[in-house]
N, C-alpha and C positions, 0 to 999 in steps of 0.2 A: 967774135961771134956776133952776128946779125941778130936780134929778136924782133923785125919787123915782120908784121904779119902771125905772130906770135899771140894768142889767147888763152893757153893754159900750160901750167908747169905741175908735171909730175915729178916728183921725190920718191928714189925708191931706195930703200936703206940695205945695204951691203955690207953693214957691220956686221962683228965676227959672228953673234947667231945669228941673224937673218940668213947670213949665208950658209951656216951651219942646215938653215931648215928650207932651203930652196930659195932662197932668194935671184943666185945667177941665172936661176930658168925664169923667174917671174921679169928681170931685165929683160932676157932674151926677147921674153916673149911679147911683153910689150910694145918694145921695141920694133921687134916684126910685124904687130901687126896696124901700128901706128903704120909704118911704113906701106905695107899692102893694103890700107886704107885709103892712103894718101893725105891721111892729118899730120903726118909727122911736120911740115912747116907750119902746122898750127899749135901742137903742142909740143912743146920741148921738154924732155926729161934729163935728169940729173940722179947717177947714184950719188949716195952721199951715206957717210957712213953712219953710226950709231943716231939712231932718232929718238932712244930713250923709253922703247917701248919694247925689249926683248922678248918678255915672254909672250907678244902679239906678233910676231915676226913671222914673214916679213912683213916690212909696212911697208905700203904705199898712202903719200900724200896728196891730194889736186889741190893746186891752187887756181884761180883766185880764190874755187871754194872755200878753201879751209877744212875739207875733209879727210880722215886718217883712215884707211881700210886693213885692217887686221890680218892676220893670216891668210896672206895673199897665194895663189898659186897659181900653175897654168889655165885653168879655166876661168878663175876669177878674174885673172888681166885678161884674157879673152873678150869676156863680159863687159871689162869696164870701158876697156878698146870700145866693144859695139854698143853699149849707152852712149858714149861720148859721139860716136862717128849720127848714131840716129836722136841725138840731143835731146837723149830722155832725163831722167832723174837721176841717174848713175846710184843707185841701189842695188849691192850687192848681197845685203844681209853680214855684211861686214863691215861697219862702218864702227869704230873704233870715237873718233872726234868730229864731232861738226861745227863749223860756227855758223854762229844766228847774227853776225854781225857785227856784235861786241866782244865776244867772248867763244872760247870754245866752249861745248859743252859735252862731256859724257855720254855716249849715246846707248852705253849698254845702261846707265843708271836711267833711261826714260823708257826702258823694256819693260 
């Protein structure tokens, strides 16, 4: 696999609850519309299974950010698809982990 031209990595977790609570559609959908964007050579995603957060599931991960988004669904990866393509804040109201740099940090404990 190539990752040239390559600036962001999505994780989308497809362990057994995530997929229990939607997860194959939150793939899908991503996936689709990375694709009808046309970032999909910019962002490469990766399921991968258990990310150790089930009862937020599904997750989704961005990296370089280091951000974790919680109970992900079709509209939300819709969403996150169009911050990303219009290279906003990628703010869902979902945001699970963030890092500052050093560390992750808890994003519901700064609510």
């Amino acid at each position: 696999m190539n990752l040239d031209g390559v600036s962001k990595h999505l994780l989308i977790c497809n362990g057994k609850t995530c997929m229990k609570n939607g997860a194959e559609e939150v793939t899908e959908t991503i996936r689709g519309e990375l694709k009808n964007s046309g970032l999909h050579r910019e962002i490469h995603t990766t399921k991968t299974l258990c990310n150790g957060q089930c009862k937020h599931g599904p997750i989704a991960v961005l990296y370089p950010q280091g951000t974790w988004y919680k109970e992900m669904n079709k509209t939300k990866s819709e969403e996150l698809i169009l911050q990303l393509k219009e290279e906003r804040n990628n703010n869902l109201g979902s945001e699970l982990y963030c890092h500052d740099g050093k560390t992750f940090k808890n994003h519901e404990s700064e609510l």
